[in-house]
C-alpha positions in Angstrom: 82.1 140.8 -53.0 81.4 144.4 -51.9 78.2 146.0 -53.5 78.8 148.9 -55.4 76.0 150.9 -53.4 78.1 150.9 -50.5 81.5 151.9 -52.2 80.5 153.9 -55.3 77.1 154.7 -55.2 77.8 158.5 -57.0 79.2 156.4 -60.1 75.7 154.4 -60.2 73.8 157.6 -59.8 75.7 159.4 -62.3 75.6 156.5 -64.6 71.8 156.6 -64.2 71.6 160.1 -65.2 73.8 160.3 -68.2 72.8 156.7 -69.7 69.0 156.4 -69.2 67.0 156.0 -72.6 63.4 158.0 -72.2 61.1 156.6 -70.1 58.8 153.9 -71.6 56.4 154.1 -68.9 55.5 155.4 -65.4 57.2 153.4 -63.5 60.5 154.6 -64.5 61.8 151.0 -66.2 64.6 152.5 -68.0 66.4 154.0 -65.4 65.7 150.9 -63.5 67.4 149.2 -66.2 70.3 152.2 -66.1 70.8 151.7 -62.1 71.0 148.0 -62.5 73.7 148.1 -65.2 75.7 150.9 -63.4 75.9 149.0 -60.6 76.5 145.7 -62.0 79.3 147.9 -63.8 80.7 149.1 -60.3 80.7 145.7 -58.9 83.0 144.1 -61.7 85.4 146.8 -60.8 85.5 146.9 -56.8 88.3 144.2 -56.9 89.8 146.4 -59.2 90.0 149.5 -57.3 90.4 147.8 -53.7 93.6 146.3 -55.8 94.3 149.9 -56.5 94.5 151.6 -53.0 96.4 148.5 -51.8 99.2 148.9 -54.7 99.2 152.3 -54.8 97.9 154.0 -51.8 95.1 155.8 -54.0 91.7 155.8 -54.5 88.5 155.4 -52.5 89.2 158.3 -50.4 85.6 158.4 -49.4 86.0 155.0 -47.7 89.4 156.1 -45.2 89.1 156.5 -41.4 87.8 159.3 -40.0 90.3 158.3 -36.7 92.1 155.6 -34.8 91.0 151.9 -35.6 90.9 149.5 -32.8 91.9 145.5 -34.5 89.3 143.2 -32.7 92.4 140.5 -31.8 92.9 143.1 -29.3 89.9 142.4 -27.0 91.4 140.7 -24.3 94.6 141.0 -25.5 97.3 139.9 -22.6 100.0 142.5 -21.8 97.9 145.5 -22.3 97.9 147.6 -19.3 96.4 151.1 -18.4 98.7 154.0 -18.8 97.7 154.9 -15.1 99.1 151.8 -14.1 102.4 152.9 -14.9 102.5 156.9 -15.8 103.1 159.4 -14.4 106.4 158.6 -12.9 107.1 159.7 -8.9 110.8 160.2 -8.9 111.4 160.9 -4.9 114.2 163.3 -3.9 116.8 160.5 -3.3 116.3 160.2 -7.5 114.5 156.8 -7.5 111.5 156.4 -9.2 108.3 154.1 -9.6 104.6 154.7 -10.9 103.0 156.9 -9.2 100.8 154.8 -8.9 103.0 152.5 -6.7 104.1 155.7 -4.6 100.3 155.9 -3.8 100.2 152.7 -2.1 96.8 150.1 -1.7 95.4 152.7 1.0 94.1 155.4 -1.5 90.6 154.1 -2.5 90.9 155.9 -6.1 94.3 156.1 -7.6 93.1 156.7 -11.2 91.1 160.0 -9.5 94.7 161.3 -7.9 95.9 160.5 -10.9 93.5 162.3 -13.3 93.7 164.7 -10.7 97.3 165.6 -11.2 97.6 165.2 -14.9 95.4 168.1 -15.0 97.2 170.2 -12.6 100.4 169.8 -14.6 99.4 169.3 -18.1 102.2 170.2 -21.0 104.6 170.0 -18.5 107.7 167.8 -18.7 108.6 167.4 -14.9 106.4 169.1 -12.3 107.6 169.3 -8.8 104.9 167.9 -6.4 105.3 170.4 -3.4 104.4 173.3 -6.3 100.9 171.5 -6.9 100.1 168.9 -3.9 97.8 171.1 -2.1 96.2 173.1 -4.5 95.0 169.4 -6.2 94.0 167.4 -2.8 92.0 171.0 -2.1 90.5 170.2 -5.8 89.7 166.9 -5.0 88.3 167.5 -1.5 86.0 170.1 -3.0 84.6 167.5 -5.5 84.8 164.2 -3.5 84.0 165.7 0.1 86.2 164.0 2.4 86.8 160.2 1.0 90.1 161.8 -0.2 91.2 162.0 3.0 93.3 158.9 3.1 95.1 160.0 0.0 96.7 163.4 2.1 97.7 161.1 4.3 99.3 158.7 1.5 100.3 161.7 -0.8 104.4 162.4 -1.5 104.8 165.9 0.1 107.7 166.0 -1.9 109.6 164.8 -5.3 108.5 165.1 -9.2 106.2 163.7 -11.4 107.1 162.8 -15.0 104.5 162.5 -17.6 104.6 159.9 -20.4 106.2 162.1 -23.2 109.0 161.5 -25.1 110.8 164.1 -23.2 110.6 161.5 -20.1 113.4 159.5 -21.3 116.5 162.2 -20.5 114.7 163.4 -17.2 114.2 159.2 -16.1 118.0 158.7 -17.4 118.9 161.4 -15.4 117.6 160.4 -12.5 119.0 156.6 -12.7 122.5 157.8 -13.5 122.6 160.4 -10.8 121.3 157.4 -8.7 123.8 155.2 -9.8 126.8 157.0 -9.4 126.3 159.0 -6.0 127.7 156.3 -3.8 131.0 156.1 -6.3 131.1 159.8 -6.4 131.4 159.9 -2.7 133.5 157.2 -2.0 135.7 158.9 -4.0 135.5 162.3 -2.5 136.6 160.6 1.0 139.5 158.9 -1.0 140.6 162.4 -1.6 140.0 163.8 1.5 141.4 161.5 3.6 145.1 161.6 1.2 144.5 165.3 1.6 144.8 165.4 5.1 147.7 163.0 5.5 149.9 164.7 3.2 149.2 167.8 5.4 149.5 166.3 8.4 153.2 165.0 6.9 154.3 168.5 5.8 153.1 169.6 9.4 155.5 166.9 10.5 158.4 168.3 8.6 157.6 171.8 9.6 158.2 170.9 13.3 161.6 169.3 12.4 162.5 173.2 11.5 163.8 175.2 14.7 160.7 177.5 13.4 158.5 174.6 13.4 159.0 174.0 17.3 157.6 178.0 18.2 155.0 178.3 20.7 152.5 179.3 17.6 153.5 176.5 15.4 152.7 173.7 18.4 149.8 175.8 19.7 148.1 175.6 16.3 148.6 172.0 15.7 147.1 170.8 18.6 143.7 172.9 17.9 141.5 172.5 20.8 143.2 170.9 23.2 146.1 173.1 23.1 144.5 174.7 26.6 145.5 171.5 28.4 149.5 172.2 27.6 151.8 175.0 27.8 152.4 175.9 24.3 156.5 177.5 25.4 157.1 175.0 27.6 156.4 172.5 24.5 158.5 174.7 22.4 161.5 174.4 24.5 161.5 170.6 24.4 161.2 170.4 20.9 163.5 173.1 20.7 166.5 171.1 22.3 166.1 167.9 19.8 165.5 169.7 16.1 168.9 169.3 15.3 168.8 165.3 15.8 165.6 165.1 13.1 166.7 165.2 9.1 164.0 167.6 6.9 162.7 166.5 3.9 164.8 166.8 0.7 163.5 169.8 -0.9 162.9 168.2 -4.2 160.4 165.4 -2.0 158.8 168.6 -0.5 157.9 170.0 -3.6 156.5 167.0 -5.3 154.4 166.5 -1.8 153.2 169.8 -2.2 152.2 169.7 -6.0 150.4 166.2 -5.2 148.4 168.0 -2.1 147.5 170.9 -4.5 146.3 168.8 -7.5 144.5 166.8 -4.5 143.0 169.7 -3.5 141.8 171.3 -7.0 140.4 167.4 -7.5 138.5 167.5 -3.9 136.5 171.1 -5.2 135.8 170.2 -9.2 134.5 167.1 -8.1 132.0 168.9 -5.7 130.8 170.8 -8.3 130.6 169.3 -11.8 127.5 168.3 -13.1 126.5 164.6 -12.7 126.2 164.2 -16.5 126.8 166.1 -19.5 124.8 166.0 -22.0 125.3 166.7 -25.6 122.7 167.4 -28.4 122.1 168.8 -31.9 118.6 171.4 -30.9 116.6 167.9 -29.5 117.2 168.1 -25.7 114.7 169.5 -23.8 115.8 172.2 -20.9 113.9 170.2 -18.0 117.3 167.4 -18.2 119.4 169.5 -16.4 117.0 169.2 -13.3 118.8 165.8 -12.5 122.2 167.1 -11.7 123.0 167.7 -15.9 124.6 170.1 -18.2 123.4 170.4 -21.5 125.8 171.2 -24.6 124.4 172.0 -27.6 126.6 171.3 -30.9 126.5 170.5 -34.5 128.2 167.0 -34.7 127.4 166.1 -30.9 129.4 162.9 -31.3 132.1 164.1 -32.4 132.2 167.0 -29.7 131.0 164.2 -27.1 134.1 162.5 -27.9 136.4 165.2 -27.9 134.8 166.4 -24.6 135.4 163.0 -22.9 138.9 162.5 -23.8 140.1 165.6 -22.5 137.7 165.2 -18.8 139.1 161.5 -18.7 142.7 162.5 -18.6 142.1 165.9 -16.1 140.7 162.5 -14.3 143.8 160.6 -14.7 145.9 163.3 -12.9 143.6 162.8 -10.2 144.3 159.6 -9.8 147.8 159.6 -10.5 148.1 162.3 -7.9 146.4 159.5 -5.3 148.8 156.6 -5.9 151.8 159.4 -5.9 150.3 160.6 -2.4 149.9 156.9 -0.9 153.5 156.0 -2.1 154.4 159.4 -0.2 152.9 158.2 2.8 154.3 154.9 2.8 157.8 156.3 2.4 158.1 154.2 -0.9 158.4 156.8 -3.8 161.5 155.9 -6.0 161.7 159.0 -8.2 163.4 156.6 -11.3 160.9 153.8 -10.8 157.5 155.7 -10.2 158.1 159.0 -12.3 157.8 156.6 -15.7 155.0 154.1 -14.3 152.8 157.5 -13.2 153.5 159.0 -16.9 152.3 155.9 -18.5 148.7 155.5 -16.4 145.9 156.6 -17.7 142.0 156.4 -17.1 142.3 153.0 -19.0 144.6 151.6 -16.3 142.4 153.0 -13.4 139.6 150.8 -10.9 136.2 150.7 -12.4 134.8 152.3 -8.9 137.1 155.0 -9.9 135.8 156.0 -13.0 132.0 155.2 -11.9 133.0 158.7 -10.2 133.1 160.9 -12.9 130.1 162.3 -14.7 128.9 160.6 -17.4 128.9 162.2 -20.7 125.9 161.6 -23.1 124.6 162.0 -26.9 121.1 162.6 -27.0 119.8 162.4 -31.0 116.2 161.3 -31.8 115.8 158.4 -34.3 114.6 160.5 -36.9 117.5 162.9 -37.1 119.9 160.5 -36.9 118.5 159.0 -40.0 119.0 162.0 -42.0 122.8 162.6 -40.8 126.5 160.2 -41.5 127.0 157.4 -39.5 130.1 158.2 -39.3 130.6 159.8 -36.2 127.8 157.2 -34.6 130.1 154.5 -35.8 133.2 156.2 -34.5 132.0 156.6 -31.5 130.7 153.2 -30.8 135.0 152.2 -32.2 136.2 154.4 -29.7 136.3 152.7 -26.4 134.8 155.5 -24.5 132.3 155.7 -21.9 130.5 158.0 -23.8 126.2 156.9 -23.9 123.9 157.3 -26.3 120.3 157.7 -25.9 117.8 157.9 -29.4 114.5 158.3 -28.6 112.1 156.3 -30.9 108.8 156.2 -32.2 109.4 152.9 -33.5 107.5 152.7 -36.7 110.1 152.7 -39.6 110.2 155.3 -42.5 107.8 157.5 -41.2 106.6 161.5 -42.7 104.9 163.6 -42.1 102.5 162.3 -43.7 102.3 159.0 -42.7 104.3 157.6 -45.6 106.0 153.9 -45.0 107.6 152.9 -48.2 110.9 154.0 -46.6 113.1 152.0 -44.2 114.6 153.7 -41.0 118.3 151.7 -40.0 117.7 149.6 -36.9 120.0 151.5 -34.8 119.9 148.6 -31.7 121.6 146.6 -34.7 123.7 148.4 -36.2 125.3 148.7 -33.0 125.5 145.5 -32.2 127.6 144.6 -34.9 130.3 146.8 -33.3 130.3 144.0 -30.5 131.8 146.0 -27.7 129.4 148.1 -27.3 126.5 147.7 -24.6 123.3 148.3 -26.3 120.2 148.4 -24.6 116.1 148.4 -26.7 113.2 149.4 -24.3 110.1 151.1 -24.0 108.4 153.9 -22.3 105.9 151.2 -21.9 107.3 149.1 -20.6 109.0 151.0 -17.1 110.2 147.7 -15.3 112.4 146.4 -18.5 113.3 150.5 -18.8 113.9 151.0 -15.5 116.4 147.8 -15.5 118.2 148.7 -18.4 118.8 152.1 -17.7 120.5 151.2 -14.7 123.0 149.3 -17.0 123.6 151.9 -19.1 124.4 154.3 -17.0 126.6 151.9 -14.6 128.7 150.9 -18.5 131.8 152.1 -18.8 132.2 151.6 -22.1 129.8 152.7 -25.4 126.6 152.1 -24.9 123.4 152.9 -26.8 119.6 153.1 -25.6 117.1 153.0 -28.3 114.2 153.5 -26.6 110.9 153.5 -27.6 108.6 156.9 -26.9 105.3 158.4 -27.6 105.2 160.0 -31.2 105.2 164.3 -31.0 102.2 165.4 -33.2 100.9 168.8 -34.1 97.6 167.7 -32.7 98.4 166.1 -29.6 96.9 162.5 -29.3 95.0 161.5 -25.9 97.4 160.1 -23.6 95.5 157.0 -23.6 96.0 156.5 -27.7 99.5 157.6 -27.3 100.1 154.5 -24.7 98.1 152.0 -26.3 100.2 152.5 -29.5 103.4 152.5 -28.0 102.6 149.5 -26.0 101.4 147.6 -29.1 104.8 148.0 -30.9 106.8 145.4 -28.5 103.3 143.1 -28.4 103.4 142.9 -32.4 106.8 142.4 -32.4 107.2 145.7 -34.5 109.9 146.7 -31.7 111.9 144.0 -29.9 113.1 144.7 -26.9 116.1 143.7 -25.8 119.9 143.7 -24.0 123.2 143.2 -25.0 126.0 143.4 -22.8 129.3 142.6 -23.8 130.7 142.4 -19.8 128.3 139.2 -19.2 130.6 136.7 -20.8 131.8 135.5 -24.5 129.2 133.6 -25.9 125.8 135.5 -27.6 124.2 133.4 -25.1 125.6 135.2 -22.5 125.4 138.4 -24.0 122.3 138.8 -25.6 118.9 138.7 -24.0 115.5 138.7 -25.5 112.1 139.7 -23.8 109.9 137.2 -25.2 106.8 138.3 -25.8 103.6 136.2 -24.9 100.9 137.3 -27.4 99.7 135.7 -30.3 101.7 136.0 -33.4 98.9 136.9 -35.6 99.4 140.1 -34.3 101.9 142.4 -36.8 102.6 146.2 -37.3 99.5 147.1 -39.0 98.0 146.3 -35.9 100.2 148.6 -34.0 99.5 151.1 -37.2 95.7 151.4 -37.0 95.9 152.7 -33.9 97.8 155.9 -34.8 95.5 158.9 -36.1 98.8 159.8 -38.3 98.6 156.5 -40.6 94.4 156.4 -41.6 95.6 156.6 -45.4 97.1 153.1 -45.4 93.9 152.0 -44.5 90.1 151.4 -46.8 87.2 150.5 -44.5 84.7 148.4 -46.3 81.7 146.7 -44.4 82.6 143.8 -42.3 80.5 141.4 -44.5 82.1 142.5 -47.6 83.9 139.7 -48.4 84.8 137.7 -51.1 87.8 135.4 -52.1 90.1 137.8 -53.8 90.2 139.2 -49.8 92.4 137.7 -47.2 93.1 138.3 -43.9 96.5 139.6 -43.0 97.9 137.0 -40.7 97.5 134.1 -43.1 98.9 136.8 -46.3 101.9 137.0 -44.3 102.2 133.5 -43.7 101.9 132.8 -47.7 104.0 135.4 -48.4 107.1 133.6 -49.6 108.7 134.6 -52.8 106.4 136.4 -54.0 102.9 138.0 -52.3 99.5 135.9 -52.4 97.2 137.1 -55.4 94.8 138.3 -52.7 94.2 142.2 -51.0 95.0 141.8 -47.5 93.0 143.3 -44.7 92.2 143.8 -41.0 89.2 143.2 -39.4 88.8 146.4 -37.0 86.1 148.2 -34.6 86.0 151.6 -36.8 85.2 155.2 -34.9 81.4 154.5 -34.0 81.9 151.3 -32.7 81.3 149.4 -36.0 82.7 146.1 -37.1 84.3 146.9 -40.3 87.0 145.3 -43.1 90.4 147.3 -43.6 92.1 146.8 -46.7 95.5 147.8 -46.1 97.7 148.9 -48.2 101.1 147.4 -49.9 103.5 149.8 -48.1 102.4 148.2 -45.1 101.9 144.8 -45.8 106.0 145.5 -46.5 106.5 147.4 -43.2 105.0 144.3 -41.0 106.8 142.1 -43.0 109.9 143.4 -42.1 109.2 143.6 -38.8 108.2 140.2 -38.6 111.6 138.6 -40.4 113.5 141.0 -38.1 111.7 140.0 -34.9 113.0 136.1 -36.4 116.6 137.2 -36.8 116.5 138.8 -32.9 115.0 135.3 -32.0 118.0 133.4 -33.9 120.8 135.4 -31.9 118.6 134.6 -28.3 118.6 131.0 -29.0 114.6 131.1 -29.6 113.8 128.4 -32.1 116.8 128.7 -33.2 117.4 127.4 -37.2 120.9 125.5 -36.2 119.9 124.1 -33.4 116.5 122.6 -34.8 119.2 121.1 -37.4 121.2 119.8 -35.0 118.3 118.1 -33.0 116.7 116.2 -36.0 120.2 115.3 -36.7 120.9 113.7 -33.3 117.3 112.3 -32.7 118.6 110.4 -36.6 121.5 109.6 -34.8 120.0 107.9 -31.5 117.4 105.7 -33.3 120.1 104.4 -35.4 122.5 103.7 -32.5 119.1 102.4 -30.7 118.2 100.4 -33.6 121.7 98.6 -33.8 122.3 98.4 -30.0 118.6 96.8 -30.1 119.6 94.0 -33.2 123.4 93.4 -31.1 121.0 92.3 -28.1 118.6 90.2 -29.4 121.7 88.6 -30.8 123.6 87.8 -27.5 120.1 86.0 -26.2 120.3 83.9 -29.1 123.5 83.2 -28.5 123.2 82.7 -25.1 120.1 80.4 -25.3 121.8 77.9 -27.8 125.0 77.7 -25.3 122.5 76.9 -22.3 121.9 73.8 -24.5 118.6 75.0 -25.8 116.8 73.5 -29.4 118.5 74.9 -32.0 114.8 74.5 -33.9 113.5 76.9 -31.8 115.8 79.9 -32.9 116.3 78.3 -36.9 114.7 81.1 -38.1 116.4 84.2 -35.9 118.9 86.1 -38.4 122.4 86.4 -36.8 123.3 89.8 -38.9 122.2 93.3 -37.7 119.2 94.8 -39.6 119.9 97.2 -42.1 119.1 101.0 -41.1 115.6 100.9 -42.7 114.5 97.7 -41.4 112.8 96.8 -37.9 114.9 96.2 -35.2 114.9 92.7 -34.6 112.1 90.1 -36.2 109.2 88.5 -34.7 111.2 85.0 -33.8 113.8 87.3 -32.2 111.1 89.3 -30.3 109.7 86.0 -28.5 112.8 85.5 -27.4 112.7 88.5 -25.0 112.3 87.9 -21.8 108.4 88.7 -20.6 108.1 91.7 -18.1 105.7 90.4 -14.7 103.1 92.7 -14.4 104.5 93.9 -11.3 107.6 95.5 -13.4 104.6 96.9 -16.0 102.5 98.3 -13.6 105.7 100.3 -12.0 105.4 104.4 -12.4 107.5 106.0 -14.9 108.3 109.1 -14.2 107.9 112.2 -16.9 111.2 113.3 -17.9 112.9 115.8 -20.9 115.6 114.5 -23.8 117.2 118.0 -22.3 120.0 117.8 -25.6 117.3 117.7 -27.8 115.4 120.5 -26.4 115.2 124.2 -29.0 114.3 126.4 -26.3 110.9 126.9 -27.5 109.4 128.2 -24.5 106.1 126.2 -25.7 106.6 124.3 -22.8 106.5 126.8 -20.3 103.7 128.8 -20.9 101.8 125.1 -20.4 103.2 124.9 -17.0 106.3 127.0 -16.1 106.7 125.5 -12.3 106.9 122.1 -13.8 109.5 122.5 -16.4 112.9 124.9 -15.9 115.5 125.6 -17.9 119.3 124.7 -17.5 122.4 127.2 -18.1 122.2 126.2 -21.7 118.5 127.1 -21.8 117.9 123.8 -22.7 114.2 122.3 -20.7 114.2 119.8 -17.5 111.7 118.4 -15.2 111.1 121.6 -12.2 108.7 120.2 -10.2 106.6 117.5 -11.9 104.3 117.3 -8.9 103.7 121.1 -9.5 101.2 120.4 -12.6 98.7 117.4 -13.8 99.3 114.7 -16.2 97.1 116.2 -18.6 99.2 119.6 -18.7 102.7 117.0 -19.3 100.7 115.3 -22.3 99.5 119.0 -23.9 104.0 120.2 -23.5 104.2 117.3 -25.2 102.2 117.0 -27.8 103.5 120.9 -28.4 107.2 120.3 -28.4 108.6 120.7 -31.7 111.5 118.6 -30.5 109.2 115.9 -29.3 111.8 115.6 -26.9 109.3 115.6 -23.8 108.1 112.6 -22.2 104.8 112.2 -19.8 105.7 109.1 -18.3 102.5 108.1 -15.9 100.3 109.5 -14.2 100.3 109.7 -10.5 97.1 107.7 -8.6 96.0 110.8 -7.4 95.5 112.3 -10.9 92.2 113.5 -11.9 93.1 114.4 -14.9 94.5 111.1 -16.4 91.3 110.5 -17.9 91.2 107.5 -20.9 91.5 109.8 -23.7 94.8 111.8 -22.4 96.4 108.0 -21.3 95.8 107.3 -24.6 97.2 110.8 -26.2 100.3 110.1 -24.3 100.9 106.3 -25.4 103.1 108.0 -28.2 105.3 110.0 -26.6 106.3 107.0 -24.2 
């Protein structure tokens, strides 16, 4: 139990003072007596008030953080990675991007120095351009590292930007992988237009010289361009001159519909040069460094609505475009049928048009942070998503739920990744700044998706006193490791089953590991927390982990806590508090539900497998009682003594009892011990497999997984016998089986042969 001394020792002071009797001697007995009883007062009530601050919050203020915890289960903890292994970003000036740390490459002998280096040189900036700051750092650096950072000028991007981990990255990274995206389609399409351009020209040219003004000396002199030095221009004229009553003109009502297809051509060819890559659309939340991508910002009170309205009138200035190309190539092809294709061109619209076609026009975006969207209707969010338009949403998140200003959790933030996913046709992507690779992936789809599509992405929280870059990372990146913020994919063009649609990044760390954890990290959230010394213990305290784990019904009659490393290194006890014991229980049941839609241990499908593996042992049992049947049979036709088999029952056995009793068993034939001593090799009851995953983080080059997910034998020689008995002994299924080992086995010692005798 915690002493009172080290949680309320003004109460035992004060108690002292106010209570003592006068002294009966010199050495102070009475207030001896007074300290003792204060304090074994304040120890009856510690339970009392560390039940207090977890129900309500209040209390022991004396005992909160002074700063960011650090949970000891995060020594070691796999997944965690530097931020300067990943941030700043190098986009390059073709728009790709990596870490800068990549765009360094192996050669430069301190990377974290350039890096440090170069924060510093463009600290509170959103995007920095590299040329603006390249020499003025490497001069830095030579100054204070003499020449050993000579290798890095030589390694050193003279050119490009650098994006810093803010939340402010993720419109400047989307903007880069969207104008990335769509450049090739945007000029495959301006050469589809150019080239119809100059055909329908060069056919108007063609009915100009069918005139007897189209055969002047001008006319044929201008046509030719260049080479009209090698000919005489009248000489030409008088040829053509002689034969222009033998050629038919156009119809005028042709001409003018060539013409009006060449003009909208035309007015396609320049708009197209010059419209933005993407527009994008935003309450007050966008920050002006987007546009630096090839965007256009639009600020507006409902931005989805206006996004909407926006797109629908671009899409169908797009449709003429297109309609104007297939008009021009029937044109050329001498096939235009006024009756037929006037109707059919009326009726197509972007909807009827090639994706590589519409991959060609910019995109239009809605950026709205988490937070905001909150606060607003869904309304226009859920229209949207209903509407069939290639409109893109991005929401940047903190991704801790029902967050204030001051740090309050009881409320509940809607899981926006969700929500949207019940719309089913829309493509909805969950990442994290903190995760680039998965980002950088999913980005890529969402800007290539020409439908609706939503990217909750997970950022770095703004604060009024900005947090070290280092915190900032190590928070974000412990929201996907505790589970707190899935991250996943869900595309709607991969096929019709969930399996096919829906993809889960698993995550590897240990699921002890919840939201709090993620929380005591963050300077915003030290009220949630009461540090009490780390050998304060008692059993009305329990860890957090297990509380969650008992937490059924009804909460454990325990106060839950973390065990942390507090501000000055310390080992310490946090009792946390009830709001978030909530908030990472949520997390936790929602993590489960994302787990049931990927097929993870999956509720239906561990049904289905105790239901089959009930199934085969009932068909083994009877196929097992119809053999030892025949044998009988057979041995009493070969003329054998019908003593012998008097006792062997000639019914089946019932469903509860053995297969086959012990007269029948001696009537099996004996294996030699040749046919015993033959190798077995391991192999997987693949149907009965859950698609754990337990079984490949023992040896993921032995075992594989089939299109239905479902486990198989990889590469058994890739792993030992010993690894095949541990994936068993692990399966939930128990569908794996070890077989033997192979002679050259070390680690087939006598106590894993013996392990694995079940499983056989």
């Amino acid at each position: 139990m915690p002493s009172s001394a080290s949680i309320l020792p003004e109460v035992a002071e004060q108690y002292a003072d106010t209570n003592a009797a006068p002294r009966a001697d010199a050495g102070g007995q009475a207030r001896a007596d007074a300290i003792g009883q204060a304090r074994a007062d304040a120890s009856a009530n510690d339970t009392l008030h560390l039940r207090t601050v977890h129900i309500s919050g209040r209390g022991m203020d004396r005992t909160k953080p002074r700063g960011p915890l650090r949970p000891l289960e995060l020594e070691g903890l796999a997944g965690l990675t530097r931020v300067e292994a990943e941030w700043p970003v190098y986009v390059a000036t073709d728009l790709t991007w990596q870490p800068f740390a990549a765009a360094l490459g192996s050669r430069t002998d301190s990377p974290d120095t350039v890096i440090h280096a170069f924060d510093e040189a463009t600290a509170h900036a959103d995007l920095a351009n590299i040329a603006d700051v390249r020499e003025r750092t490497l001069d830095t650096l030579e100054d204070r590292f003499g020449s050993g950072m000579g290798s890095v000028r030589k390694t050193l991007p003279k050119d490009g930007w650098l994006v810093p981990f803010t939340r402010n990255a993720l419109p400047l990274l989307y903007g880069a992988t969207v104008a990335t995206a769509r450049r090739a389609a945007k000029e495959l399409f301006l050469s589809k237009l150019t080239r119809q351009c100059e055909r329908l020209r060069e056919l108007l040219r063609l009915d100009d010289a069918h005139t007897a003004a189209g055969s002047s000396a001008e006319i044929l002199s201008a046509s030719m361009g260049s080479e009209a030095s090698y000919f005489d221009a009248s000489v030409l004229a008088s040829a053509f001159h002689r034969k222009t009553d033998a050629t038919r003109q156009m119809e005028p009502k042709r001409r003018e519909r060539v013409e009006g297809i060449l003009a909208t051509l035309e007015h396609a060819i320049k708009e197209t040069r010059h419209e933005p890559t993407f527009f994008l659309f935003h309450s007050a939340t966008a920050p002006a460094s987007a546009t630096a991508f090839g965007g256009q910002l639009r600020q507006c009170g409902d931005s989805f609505e206006a996004a909407l309205e926006f797109c629908d009138e671009r899409l169908e200035r797009f449709a003429r475009y297109l309609r104007a190309l297939r008009a021009a190539k029937l044109e050329m092809e001498g096939a235009f049928e006024p009756a037929v294709h006037e109707e059919w061109l009326a009726r197509f619209d972007w909807q009827t048009a090639d994706p590589e076609e519409l991959a060609a026009s910019p995109a239009f975006v809605v950026l709205e942070p988490a937070e905001w969207l909150a606060r607003t209707s869904f309304a226009s969010f859920g229209r949207l998503l209903r509407s069939g338009r290639p409109v893109q949403v991005l929401i940047p998140h903190h991704g801790l739920e029902g967050r204030d200003s001051d740090g309050d959790l009881r409320g509940f933030m809607p899981d926006f990744g969700y929500l949207s996913i019940a719309h089913r046709e829309a493509f909805v992507l969950q990442s994290s700044l903190a995760h680039p690779e998965h980002l950088k992936a999913g980005l890529a789809a969402v800007s290539q998706s020409l439908r609706p599509a939503v990217a909750v992405i997970c950022v770095p929280p703004a604060r009024e006193t900005e947090a070290s870059e280092a915190q900032a990372w190590l928070e974000t990146s412990l929201l996907h490791l505790t589970r707190a913020f899935p991250l996943y994919r869900y595309d709607p063009d991969r096929g019709e089953s969930w399996m096919e649609r829906f993809e889960l990044q698993e995550v590897s760390s240990s699921e002890t590991l919840t939201a709090a954890h993620a929380v005591a990290v963050s300077n915003e959230f030290r009220g949630q927390f009461r540090l009490l010394p780390d050998s304060d213990g008692d059993e009305e305290q329990m860890e957090l982990a297990e509380y969650l784990e008992r937490y059924r019904q009804a909460p454990p009659l325990a106060i839950p806590y973390l065990r942390v490393i507090d501000e000055n290194g310390q080992a310490r006890r946090a009792v946390v508090t009830r709001e978030l014991v909530n908030l990472s229980r949520d997390r936790r049941k929602a993590y489960r539900v994302f787990e049931e839609l990927a097929g993870v241990k999956n509720a239906h499908v561990e049904a289905a497998v105790v239901k089959a593996r009930a199934d085969a042992q009932e068909k083994a049992r009877a196929e097992g009682a119809t053999a030892a049947i025949h044998r009988v049979i057979g041995m009493l036709a070969d003329g054998q003594s019908l003593a012998g088999a008097a006792t062997v029952a000639l019914t089946a056995p019932s469903a509860g009892s053995p297969v086959a009793s012990p007269s029948v068993a001696s009537a099996v034939p004996v294996q030699s011990a040749e046919a015993e001593a033959a190798p077995e090799d391991p192999y997987i009851d693949t149907f009965l497999c859950t698609s754990c995953n337990d079984c490949m983080k023992v040896n993921p080059l032995v075992f594989a997984y089939d299109a239905n997910k479902q486990a198989y034998i990889g590469n058994a020689k890739a792993g030992t016998f010993a690894e095949l008995v541990k994936a068993a002994e692990g399966c939930p299924a128990k569908c794996i089986h070890p077989g033997t080992p192979r002679a050259d086995d070390t680690s087939a010692t006598s106590a894993v042969r013996a392990r694995a005798t079940k499983f056989k």
